[in-house]
N, C-alpha and C positions, 0 to 999 in steps of 0.2 A: 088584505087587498080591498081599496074601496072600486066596485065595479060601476057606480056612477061618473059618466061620462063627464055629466054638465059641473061636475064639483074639479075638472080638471083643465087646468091653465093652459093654455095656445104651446106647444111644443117644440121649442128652435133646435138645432143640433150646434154641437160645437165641438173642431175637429183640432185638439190640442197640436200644436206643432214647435212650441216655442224653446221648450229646451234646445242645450247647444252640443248633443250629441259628442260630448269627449269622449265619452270611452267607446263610441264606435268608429269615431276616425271619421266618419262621413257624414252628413243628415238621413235620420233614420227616415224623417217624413217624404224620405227620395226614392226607399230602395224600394223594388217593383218585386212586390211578392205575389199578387194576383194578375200578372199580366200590364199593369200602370201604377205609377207612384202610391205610394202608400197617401197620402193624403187626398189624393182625388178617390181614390179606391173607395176610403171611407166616407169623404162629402156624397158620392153617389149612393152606397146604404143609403144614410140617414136620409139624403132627399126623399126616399120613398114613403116616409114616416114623420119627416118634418115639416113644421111651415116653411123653414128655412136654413140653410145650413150657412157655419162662419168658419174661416180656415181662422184659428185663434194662433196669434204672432209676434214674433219682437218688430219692432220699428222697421229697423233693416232689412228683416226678410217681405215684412211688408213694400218697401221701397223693391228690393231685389225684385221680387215676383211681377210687379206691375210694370216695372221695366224689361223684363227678359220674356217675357210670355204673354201672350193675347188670351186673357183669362173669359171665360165663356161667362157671361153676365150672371149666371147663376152659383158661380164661385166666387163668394164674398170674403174678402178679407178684414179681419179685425185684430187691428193692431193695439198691444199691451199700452192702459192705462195705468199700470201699476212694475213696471219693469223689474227685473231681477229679483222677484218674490215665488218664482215657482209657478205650476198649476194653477194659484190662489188667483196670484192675480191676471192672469185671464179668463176667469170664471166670474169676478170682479168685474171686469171691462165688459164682460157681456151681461150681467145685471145690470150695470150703469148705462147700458142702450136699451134693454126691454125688461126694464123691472117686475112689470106685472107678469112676465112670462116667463116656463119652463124651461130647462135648457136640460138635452141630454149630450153631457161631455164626454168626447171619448177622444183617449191618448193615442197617440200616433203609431208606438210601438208595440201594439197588441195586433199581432198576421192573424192571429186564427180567430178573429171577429169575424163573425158572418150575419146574412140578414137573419136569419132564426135565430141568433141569440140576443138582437137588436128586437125582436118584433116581439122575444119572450118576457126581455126586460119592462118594455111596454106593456105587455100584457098584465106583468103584475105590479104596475104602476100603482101606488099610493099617495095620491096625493094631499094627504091630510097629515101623512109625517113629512120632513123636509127635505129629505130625499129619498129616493129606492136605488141599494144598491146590492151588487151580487154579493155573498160572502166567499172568499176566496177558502175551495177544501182543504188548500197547505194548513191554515193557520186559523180559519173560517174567521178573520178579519173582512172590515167590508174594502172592495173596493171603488173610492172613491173617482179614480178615472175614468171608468165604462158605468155609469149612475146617473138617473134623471135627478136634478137639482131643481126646488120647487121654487115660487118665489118668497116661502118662508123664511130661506135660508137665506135670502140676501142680508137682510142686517147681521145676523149670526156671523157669517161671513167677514162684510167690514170690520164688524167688534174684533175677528181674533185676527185678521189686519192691523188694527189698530196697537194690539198687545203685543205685536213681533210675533203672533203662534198663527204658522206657515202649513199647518197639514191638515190636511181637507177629510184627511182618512180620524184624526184625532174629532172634527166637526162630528163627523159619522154618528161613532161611538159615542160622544159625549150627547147627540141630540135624541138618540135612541131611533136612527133609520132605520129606513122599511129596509130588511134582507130578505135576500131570496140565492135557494141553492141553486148553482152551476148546473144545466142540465149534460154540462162537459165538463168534467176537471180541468182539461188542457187547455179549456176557452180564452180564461186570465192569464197566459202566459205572455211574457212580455220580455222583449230582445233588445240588450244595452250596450252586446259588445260582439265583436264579428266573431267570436268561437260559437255563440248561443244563434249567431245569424246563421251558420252554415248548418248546425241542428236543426234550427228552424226550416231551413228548406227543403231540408232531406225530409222531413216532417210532412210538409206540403205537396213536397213530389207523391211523397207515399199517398196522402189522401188524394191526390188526382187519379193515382195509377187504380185505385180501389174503387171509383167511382163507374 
């Protein structure tokens, strides 16, 4: 971990929402697991941490949202410059607006994201490798979803764009990212289908009731 400040790039957030939730039946970036939608939930973290947070999007949802909702000036939406490519490319569309700057992306369907594990990721921010991300304890892969992405990584990026190779967790590995362990195993868990939703809530009830 490099603990110099000035060697690290302006900070943006970026709150994945673009996937088209088939196997949940519904938009995961909808369901209100901390009391409001899963993607405001998240824009509100990272604002405390960011310069700026972007709701990342397909076209459509971008059109949907500005029409259905009086979006509070500080809920920015950034619509796919790279359509039907996955993660990749909105993490793409968001280098192609602040290239010189960081972006920490994080996906929509991770409930048990909290600010402590957003403030720790930061904390052992590296900004001399091209990303920092946690290593997941299933499989101690990184992952790529919840990771501050440097502005290193933007050409790397485009190039395995360019080759058809679509995974950002393969980017990881191949570039030899900063890891760092989970100070929760359950942290990274991530809900795709409404049997893992209803786990997940009973999940959440429980850590309220214990609080």
């Amino acid at each position: 971990m490099v603990s110099n400040d000035t060697l690290s790039p302006k900070l943006n957030g970026l709150v994945l929402i673009g996937g088209r939730s088939q196997r949940m039946g519904s938009p995961k970036e909808n369901i209100q697991w901390h009391g409001k939608e899963q993607r405001y939930y998240l824009i509100d973290l990272l604002q405390a941490c960011c310069e700026t947070v972007y709701i990342s999007c397909r076209a459509e949802q971008a059109r949907e949202m500005a029409d259905s909702l009086e979006l509070e000036q500080s809920y920015k939406l950034l619509p796919d410059n790279y359509p039907n490519i996955g993660p990749i490319g909105g993490m793409l569309t968001a280098f192609d607006l602040l290239p010189e700057q960081a972006w920490l992306v994080l996906a929509c369907d991770l409930p048990l994201i909290d600010s402590a594990a957003i403030a720790y990721l930061i904390q052992h921010r590296d900004p001399l490798k091209i990303a920092t991300a946690f290593a997941n304890p299933q499989d101690m892969l990184p992952e790529p979803l919840f990771a501050i992405w440097e502005p290193s990584s933007y050409p790397i990026l485009k190039e395995q764009v360019a080759q058809n190779r679509l995974s950002p967790r393969q980017v990881l590995i191949q570039q030899q990212a900063a890891l760092i362990d989970s100070t929760v195993a359950e942290i990274l868990t991530n809900v795709n289908t409404l049997g893992e939703a209803s786990r997940m809530k009973a999940i959440i009830a429980g850590k309220s009731q214990d609080r």
